[in-house]
C-alpha positions in Angstrom: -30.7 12.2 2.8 -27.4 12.8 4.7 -23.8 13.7 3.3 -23.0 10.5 4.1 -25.7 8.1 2.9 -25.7 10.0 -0.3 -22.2 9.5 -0.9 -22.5 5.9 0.1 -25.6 5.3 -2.7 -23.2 7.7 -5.1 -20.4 5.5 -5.1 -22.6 2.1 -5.8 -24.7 4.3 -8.4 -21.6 5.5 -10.4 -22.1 9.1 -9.7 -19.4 9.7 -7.0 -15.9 9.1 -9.0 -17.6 12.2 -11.7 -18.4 14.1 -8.6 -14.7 13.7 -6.9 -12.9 14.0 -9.6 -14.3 15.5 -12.4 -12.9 13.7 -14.9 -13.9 10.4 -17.4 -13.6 7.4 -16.0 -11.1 5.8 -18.4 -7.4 7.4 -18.6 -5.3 6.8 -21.4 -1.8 5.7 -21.4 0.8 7.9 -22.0 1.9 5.8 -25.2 -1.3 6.0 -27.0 -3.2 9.3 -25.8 -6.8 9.2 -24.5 -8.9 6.0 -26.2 -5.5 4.0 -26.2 -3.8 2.6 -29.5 -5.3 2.5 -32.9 -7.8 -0.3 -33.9 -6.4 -2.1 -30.6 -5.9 -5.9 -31.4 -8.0 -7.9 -29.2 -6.7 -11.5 -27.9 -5.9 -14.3 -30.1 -6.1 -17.8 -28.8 -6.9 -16.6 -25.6 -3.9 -14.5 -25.5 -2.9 -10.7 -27.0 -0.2 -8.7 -26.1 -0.2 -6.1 -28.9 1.8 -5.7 -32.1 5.2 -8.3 -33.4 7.2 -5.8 -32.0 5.4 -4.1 -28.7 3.9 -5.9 -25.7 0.8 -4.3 -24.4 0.5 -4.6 -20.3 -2.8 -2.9 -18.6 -2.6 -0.9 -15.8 -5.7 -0.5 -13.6 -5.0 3.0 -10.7 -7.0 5.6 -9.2 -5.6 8.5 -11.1 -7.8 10.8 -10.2 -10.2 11.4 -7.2 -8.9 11.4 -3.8 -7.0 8.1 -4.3 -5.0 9.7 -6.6 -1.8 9.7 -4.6 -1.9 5.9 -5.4 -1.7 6.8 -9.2 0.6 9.2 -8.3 3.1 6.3 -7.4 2.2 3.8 -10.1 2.8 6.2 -12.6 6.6 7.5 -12.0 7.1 4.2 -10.7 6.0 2.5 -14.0 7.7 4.9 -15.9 11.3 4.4 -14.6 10.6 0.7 -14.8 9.6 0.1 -18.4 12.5 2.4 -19.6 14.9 0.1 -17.6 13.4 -3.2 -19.2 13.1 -1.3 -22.9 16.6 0.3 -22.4 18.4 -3.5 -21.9 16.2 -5.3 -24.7 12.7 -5.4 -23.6 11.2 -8.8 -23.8 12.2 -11.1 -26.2 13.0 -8.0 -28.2 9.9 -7.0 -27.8 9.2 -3.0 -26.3 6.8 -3.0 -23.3 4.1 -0.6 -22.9 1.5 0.4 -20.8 -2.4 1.0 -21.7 -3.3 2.9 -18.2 -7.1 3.1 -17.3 -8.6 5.2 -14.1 -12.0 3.8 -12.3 -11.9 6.9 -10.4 -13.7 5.6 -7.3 -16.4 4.1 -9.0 -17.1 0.3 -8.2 -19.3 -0.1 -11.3 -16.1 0.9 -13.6 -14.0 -1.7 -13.0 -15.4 -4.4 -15.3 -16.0 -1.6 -17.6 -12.3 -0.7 -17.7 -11.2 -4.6 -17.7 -13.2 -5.0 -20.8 -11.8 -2.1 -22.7 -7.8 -3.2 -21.5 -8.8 -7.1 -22.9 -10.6 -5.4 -26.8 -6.5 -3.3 -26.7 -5.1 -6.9 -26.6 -3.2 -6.4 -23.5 -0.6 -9.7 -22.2 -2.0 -8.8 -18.5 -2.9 -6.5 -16.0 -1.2 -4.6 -13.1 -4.4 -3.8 -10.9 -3.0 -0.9 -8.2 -5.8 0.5 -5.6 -8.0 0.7 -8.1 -11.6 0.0 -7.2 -13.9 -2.1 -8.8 -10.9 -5.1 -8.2 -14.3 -7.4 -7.1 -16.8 -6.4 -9.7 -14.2 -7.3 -12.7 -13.2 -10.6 -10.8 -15.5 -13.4 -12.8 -14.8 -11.5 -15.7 -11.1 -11.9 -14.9 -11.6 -15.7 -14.2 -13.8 -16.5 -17.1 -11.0 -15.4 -19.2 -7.6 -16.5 -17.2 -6.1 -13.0 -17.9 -3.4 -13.0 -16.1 -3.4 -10.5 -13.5 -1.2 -9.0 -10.3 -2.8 -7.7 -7.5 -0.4 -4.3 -6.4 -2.3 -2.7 -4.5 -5.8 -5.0 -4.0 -6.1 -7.6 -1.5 -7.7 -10.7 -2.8 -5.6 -12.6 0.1 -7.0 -11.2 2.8 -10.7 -12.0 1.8 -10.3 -15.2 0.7 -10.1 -14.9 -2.8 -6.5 -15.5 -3.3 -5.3 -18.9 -5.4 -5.6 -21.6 -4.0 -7.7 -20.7 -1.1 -10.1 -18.6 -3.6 -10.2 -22.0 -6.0 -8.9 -23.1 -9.4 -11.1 -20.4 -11.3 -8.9 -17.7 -9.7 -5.4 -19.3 -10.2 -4.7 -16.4 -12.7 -4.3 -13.6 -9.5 -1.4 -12.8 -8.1 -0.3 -10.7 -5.4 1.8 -8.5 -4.4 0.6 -6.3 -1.5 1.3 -7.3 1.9 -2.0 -8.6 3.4 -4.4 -6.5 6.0 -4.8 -9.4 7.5 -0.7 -9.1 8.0 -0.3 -6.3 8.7 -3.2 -5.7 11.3 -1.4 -9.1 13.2 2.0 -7.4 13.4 0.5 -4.1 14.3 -1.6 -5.5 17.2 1.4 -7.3 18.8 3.4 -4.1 18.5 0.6 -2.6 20.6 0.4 -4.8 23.1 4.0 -6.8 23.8 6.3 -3.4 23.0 3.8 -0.2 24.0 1.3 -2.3 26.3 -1.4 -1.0 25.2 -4.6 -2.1 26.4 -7.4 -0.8 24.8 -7.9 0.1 20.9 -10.8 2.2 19.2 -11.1 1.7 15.3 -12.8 4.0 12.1 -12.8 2.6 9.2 -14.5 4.0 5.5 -17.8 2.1 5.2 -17.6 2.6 1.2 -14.4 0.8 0.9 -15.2 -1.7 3.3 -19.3 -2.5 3.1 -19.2 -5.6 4.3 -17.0 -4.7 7.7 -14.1 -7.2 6.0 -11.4 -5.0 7.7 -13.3 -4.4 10.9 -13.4 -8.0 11.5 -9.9 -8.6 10.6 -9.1 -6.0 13.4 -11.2 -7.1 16.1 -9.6 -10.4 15.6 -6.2 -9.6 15.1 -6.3 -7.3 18.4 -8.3 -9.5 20.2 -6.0 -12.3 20.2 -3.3 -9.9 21.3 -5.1 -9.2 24.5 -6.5 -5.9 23.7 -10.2 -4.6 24.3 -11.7 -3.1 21.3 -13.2 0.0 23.1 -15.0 1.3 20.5 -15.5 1.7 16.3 -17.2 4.3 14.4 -17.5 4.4 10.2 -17.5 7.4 8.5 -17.2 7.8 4.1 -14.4 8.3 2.0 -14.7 11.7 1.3 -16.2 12.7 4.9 -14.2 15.7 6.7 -16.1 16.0 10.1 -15.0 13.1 12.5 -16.1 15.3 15.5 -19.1 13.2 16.6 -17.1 9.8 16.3 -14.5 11.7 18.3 -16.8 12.6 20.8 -18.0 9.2 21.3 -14.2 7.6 21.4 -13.6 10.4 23.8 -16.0 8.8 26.2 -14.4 5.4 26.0 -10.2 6.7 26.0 -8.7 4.2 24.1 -4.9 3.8 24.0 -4.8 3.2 20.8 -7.1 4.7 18.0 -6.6 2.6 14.4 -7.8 4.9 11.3 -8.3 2.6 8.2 -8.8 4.9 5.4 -7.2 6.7 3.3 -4.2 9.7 3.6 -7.0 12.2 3.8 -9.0 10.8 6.3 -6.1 10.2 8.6 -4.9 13.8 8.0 -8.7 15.0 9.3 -8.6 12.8 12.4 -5.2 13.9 13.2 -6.3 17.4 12.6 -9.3 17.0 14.8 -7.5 15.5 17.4 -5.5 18.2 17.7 -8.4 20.8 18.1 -10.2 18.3 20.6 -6.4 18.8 22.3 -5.8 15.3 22.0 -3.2 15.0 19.8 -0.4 11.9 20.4 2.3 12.9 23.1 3.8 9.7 23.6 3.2 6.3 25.1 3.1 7.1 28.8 0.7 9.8 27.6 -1.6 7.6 25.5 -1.7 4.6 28.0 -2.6 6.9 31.1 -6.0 7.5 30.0 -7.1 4.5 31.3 -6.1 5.7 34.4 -7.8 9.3 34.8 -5.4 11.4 32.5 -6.4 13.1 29.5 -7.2 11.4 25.9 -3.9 11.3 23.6 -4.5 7.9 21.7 -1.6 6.6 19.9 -2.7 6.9 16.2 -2.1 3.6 13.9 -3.4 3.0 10.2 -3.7 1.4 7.4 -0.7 1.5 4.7 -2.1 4.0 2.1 -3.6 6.5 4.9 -0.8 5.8 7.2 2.1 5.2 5.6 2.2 7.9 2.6 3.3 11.2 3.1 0.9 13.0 2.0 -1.1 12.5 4.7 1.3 14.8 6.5 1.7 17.4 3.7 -2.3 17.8 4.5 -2.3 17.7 8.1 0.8 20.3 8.4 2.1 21.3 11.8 -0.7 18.6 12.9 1.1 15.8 12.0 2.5 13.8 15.2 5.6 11.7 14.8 4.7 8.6 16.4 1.6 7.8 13.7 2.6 4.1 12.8 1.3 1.7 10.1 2.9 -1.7 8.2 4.1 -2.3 5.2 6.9 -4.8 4.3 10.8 -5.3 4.1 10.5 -4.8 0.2 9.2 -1.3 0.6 12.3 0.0 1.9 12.6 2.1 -0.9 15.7 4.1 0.4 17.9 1.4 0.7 20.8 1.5 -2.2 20.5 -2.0 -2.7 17.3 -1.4 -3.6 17.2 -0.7 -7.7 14.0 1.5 -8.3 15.6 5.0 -6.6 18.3 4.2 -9.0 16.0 4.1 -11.9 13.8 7.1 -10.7 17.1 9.4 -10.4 18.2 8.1 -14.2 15.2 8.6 -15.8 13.1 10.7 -14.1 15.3 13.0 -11.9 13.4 12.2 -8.6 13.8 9.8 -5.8 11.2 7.7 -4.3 8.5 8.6 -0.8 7.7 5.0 -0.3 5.4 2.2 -2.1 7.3 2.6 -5.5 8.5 -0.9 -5.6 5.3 -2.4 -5.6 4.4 -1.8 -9.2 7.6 -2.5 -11.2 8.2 -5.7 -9.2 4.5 -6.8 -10.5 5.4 -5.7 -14.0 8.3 -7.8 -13.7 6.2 -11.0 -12.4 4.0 -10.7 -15.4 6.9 -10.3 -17.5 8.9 -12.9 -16.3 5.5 -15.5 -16.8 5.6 -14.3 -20.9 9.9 -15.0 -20.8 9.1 -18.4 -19.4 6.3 -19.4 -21.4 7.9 -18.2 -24.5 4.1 -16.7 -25.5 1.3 -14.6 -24.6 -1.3 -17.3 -24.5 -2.9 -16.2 -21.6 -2.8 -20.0 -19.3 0.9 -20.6 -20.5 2.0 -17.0 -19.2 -0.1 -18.1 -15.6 2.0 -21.5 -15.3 4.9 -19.0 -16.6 4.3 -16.7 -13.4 4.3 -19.7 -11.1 7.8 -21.3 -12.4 9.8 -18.1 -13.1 11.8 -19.0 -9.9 12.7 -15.7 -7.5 13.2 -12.9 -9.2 14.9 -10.0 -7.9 13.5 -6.3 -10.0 12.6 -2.9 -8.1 13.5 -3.8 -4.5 13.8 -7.4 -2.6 13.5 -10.8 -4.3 10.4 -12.2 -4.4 8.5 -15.2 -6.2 5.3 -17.3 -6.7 5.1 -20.8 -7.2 1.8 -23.5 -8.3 0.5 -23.6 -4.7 1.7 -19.6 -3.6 0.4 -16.9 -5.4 0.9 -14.3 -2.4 4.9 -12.4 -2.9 4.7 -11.7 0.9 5.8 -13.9 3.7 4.9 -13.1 7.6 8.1 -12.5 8.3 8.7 -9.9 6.2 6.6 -7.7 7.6 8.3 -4.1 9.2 6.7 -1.9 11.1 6.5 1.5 9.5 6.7 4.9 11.2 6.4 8.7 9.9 9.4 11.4 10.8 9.6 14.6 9.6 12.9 16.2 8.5 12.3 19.7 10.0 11.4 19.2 13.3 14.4 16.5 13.3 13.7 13.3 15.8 10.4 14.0 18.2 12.3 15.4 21.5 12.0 12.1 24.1 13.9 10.8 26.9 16.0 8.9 26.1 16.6 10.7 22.5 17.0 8.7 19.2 18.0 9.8 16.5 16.7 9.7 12.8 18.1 7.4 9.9 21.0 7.4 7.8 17.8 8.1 4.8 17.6 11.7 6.2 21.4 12.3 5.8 22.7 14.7 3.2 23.2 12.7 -0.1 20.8 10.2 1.0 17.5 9.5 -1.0 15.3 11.4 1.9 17.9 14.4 2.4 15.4 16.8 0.7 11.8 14.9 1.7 9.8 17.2 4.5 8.2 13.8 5.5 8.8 10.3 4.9 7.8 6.7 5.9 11.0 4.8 7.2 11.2 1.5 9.2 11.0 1.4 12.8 13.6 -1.0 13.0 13.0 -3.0 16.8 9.8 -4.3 16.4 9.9 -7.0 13.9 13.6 -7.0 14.2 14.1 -10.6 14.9 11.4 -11.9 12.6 12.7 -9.7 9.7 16.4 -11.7 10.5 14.6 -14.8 9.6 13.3 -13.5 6.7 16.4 -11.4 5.2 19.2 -12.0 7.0 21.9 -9.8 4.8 19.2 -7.5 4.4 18.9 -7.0 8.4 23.0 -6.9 9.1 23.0 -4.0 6.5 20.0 -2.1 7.9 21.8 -2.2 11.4 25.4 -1.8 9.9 24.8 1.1 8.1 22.1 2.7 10.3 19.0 2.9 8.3 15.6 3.0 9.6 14.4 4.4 12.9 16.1 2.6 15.7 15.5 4.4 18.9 16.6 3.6 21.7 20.0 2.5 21.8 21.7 1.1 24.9 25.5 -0.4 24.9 24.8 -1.2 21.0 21.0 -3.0 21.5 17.9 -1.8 20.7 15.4 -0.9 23.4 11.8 -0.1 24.1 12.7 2.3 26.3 12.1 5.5 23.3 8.5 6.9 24.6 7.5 8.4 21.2 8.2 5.0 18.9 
């Protein structure tokens, strides 16, 4: 059996989240220690929520394993967040906490670990990356827990309220779609680089069922661009020579990695030793044309968009590597309230993705003010009347017929820059951020995700207006290149 077909049968067997990362596959909270709080009350009148005086939310994260990065973030994020809400009253008096479980990256776990949160009597759950989000799904319908989607993606495949059916109307979400973000990221491609050819390698154990392949080869298919090639490897693969090889063959413009921070650290890295790394545009589209292969590099949010795919790649990292994510995640922005939070009570500042937790803590919350109760259906109808509410970052809502937080429009175009090396040397120059300036949340971050700012630009002034006029005013974001005041194309790198 191969490294990778026995990873493959490990992960659907159980064996692979012991075998990553060594650890048991539930987690518990900080409040309660390791099998979570005493005698845990289990839900009354189909609802819970934990003693008179404490409210008991469920958070679902890979914590360990090589998604951990992703628990890295819900966790400080959390953490600032419920101290601000118990530090001005809590709910209805009531203190919030959290009972935190790990699936590793088991499948099999996560009705496991959604049966365990619903015995602790738990108001809800916050379910961020973890995997398993499918498997627990009837269990989660059967019951009408109420339940946010942070870092899942229900939407994308169909299984979103209302498109997914009434038995579902109890998910929310908060993560912007693939199916978004592949859309914006394919016209990027094509109407601002032109690009016209795209390879893709995605992780066959996340996605079995080729759910994200398909998405791509529509979304960049519709943008006029030949799919030139796609390879699979496993999530905790390290060789990508021979897919390399074979892409080589082919010289894509563009080469999409959908994995995770790891995985686009090793393609990166192997590009580099195939001496293919990403120069810049003119670079990338010319090997259609007889030059050598330097395919621009895009991704997925969580391997493309966190830093730590950076920290592992090291002097490897190009600047250029793009992904998506949305107006909301603009976590350096002061207007934003979670860096505040994260300096007051935790003494650190925020790489990106922290606002996607707290703002679903708040949407669950804000469905138990409403309702006035914890019964599990009046906290759903709660969720879907609490009006826009405004918590980590922007404001954002659900209502009875949308239970997705993200619009189209909000979608931003997300690039990595590195501090040291200052902006990637181009002609014409740009220059980086007002984020990167002394005193500035990123002043002291070797790598960070920030907005490339042209792009979207226009759809993003739909969106957000205010939000726009102070990105441009104040000169966040990536905005290369500059000409008489107006953004241009013109910056080869971006």
């Amino acid at each position: 059996m191969s490294r990778r077909q026995f990873l493959q049968w490990a992960g659907h067997a159980g064996l692979a989240a012991a075998a990553a990362a060594g650890a048991p596959a539930l987690l518990g909270s900080c409040a309660y220690g390791h099998d979570g709080p005493p005698g845990g009350a289990g839900p009354s009148g189909g609802g819970g929520g934990g003693s008179s005086d404490t409210l008991l939310v469920g958070v679902v994260a890979p914590f360990s394993g090589v998604g951990s990065f992703l628990g890295d973030i819900v966790d400080r994020s959390l953490d600032a967040a419920v101290r601000q809400v118990n530090s001005t009253g809590g709910v209805g008096g009531r203190k919030v906490e959290l009972v935190e479980r790990d699936t590793g990256i088991d499948p099999s776990a996560g009705p496991r670990v959604y049966a365990d949160l619903v015995s602790k009597g738990v108001v809800g759950i916050l379910w961020c990356g973890a995997v398993g989000f499918g498997q627990a799904l009837p269990q989660v319908r059967r019951d009408h827990m109420p339940l946010v989607a942070v870092f899942n993606d229900p939407f994308s495949s169909g299984h979103l309220y209302p498109e997914g059916g009434e038995a579902g109307r109890s998910v929310f979400q908060i993560l912007l779609p693939d199916r978004y973000a592949k859309t914006v990221l394919a016209r990027y491609a094509s109407t601002d680089r032109g690009y016209r050819t795209a390879a893709y390698m995605y992780d066959s154990l996340l996605d079995p069922d080729a759910t994200a392949r398909a998405r791509f080869e529509e979304a960049f298919g519709a943008a006029g661009i030949e799919v030139a090639g796609v390879e699979s490897f496993s999530l905790l693969d390290s060789d990508y020579g021979p897919q390399l090889q074979r892409l080589r063959e082919r010289r894509p413009h563009v080469l999409y990695v959908d994995g995770l921070a790891a995985n686009t650290a090793g393609v990166v890295s192997q590009l580099h030793d195939l001496g293919a790394p990403y120069v810049d545009t003119p670079t990338a589209r010319a090997a259609g044309t007889g030059g050598d292969w330097h395919p621009h590099v895009f991704g997925s949010p969580p391997g493309s968009g966190d830093k730590s795919w950076v920290e592992l790649a090291g002097d490897n990292a190009r600047v250029g590597t793009v992904t998506a994510w949305h107006l909301g995640g603009l976590v350096y922005l002061p207007s934003f309230a979670i860096g505040g939070w994260m300096r007051k009570f935790l003494g650190r500042e925020p790489t990106g993705g922290e606002e996607s937790a707290p703002d679903g803590l708040a949407a669950l919350l804000a469905g138990v003010r409403k309702a006035g109760s914890t019964d599990r259906d009046k906290v759903v109808r709660g969720m879907e009347e609490a009006g826009p509410l405004t918590f980590a970052s922007l404001e954002f809502g659900f209502t009875p017929e949308r239970h997705l937080a993200r619009i189209p429009d909000e979608v931003a175009i997300v690039t990595m820059e590195r501090a040291a090396l200052g902006p990637a040397p181009t002609e014409p120059p740009y220059a980086l951020g007002r984020e990167w300036s002394p005193g500035q949340v990123f002043a002291t971050t070797p790598a960070g995700p920030t907005q490339l700012v042209r792009p979207t630009l226009e759809a993003n002034r739909r969106a957000h207006p205010a939000l726009v006029e102070q990105i441009l005013a104040e000169g966040y974001g990536t905005q290369c290149t500059k000409r008489n005041g107006a953004l241009t194309p013109e910056c080869k790198v971006h």
